[in-house]
N, C-alpha and C positions, 0 to 999 in steps of 0.2 A: 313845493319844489318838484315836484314828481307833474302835478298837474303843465306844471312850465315847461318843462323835457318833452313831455305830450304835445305840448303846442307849437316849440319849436323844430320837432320832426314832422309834425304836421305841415305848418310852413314851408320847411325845406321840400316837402317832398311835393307840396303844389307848385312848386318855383322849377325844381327839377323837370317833371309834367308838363310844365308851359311852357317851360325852355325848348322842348322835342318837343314838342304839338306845336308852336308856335313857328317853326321854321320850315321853311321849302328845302324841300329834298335835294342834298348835294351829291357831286361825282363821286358815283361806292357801284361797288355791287350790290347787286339784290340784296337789301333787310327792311327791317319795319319799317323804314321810312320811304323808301321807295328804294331805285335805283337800275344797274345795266344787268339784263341777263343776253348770252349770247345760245346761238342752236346751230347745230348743224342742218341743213337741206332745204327744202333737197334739192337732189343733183349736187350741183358746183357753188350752190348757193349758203351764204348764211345768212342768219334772221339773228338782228341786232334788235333789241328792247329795250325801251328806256321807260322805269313808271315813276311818276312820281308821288306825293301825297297832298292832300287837299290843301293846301299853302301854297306849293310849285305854280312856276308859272309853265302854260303848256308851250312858248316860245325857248324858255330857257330847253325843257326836256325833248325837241329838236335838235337845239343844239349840242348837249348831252348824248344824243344817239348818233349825231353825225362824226362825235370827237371820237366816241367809244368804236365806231366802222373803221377811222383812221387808224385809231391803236391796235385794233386787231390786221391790216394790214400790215400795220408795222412789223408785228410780229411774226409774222407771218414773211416775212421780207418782200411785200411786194407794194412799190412804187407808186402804183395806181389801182382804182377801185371804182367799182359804178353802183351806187345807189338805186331802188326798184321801188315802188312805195307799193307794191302788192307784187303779188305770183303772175297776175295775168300783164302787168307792166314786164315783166321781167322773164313772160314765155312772148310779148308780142317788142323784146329789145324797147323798149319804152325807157330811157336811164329817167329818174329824178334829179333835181336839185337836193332837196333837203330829206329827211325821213315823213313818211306820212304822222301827221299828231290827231289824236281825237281823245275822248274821257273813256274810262273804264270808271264803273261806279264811282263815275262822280270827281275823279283824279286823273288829274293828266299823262298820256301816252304817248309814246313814240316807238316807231317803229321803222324798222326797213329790211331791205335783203339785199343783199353784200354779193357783188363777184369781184375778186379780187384780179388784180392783169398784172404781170414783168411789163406789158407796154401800154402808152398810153392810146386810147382807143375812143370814141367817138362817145362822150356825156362821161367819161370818167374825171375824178377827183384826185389832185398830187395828194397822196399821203403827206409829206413832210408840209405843204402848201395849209394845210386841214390842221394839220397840229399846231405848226406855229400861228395860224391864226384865230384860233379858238383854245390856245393853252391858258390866258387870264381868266375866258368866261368859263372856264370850267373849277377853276380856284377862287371864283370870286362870287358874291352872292348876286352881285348884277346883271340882269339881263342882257344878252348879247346874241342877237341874229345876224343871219345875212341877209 
């Protein structure tokens, strides 16, 4: 009896295991599996991150970092916002379309740098335009670009 308990926590706990190891990183903040950390600066700027973990796809964790730029506008109450995919984009006005994405050991990243506008201004992004169209892919485990 005792050896069976043994083996049915055993079981359960590789099933538990492969259930989290087996999945691409969904919209959270930063924890073990990956997710958004946001920073201040500098200047007027902020640095939006998106990580994910070895399952993610690096298209999904773009789109991840460009919903997570609009939520933080939101909050922020401001209407529009322009994306930078580095510092020197974004001291030489350079806006992006999407977050720059590459691997960190081996797991996919995303990043950007965020200025947020009251007006819309030349390579900026609608907030509300950003939300509504990237609220499924961010609940959903399906990949969704622009």
């Amino acid at each position: 009896m005792h050896d069976n308990m043994r083996w049915i926590r055993a079981a359960l706990a590789a099933l538990l295991l492969g259930a989290l190891g087996g999945c691409g990183t969904q919209y959270q903040s930063v924890g073990i599996t990956g997710g958004h950390r946001d920073s201040i600066g500098p200047g007027h700027l902020e640095r939006i991150d998106f990580s994910g973990n070895g399952y993610s796809e690096p298209g999904k964790m773009k789109v991840f970092a460009l919903y997570r730029a609009a939520e933080a506008a939101q909050a922020k109450k401001k209407p529009f916002f322009v994306l930078y995919d580095s510092l020197l984009g974004a001291a030489q006005n350079r806006p992006s379309e999407m977050p720059r994405v590459g691997t960190l050991g081996g797991k996919p990243w995303a990043y950007a740098f965020v200025k947020f506008h009251d007006e819309k201004v030349a390579g900026a992004n609608d907030t509300a335009e950003v939300l509504k169209l990237y609220a499924d892919a961010v609940k959903s485990p399906a990949v969704s670009q622009k």
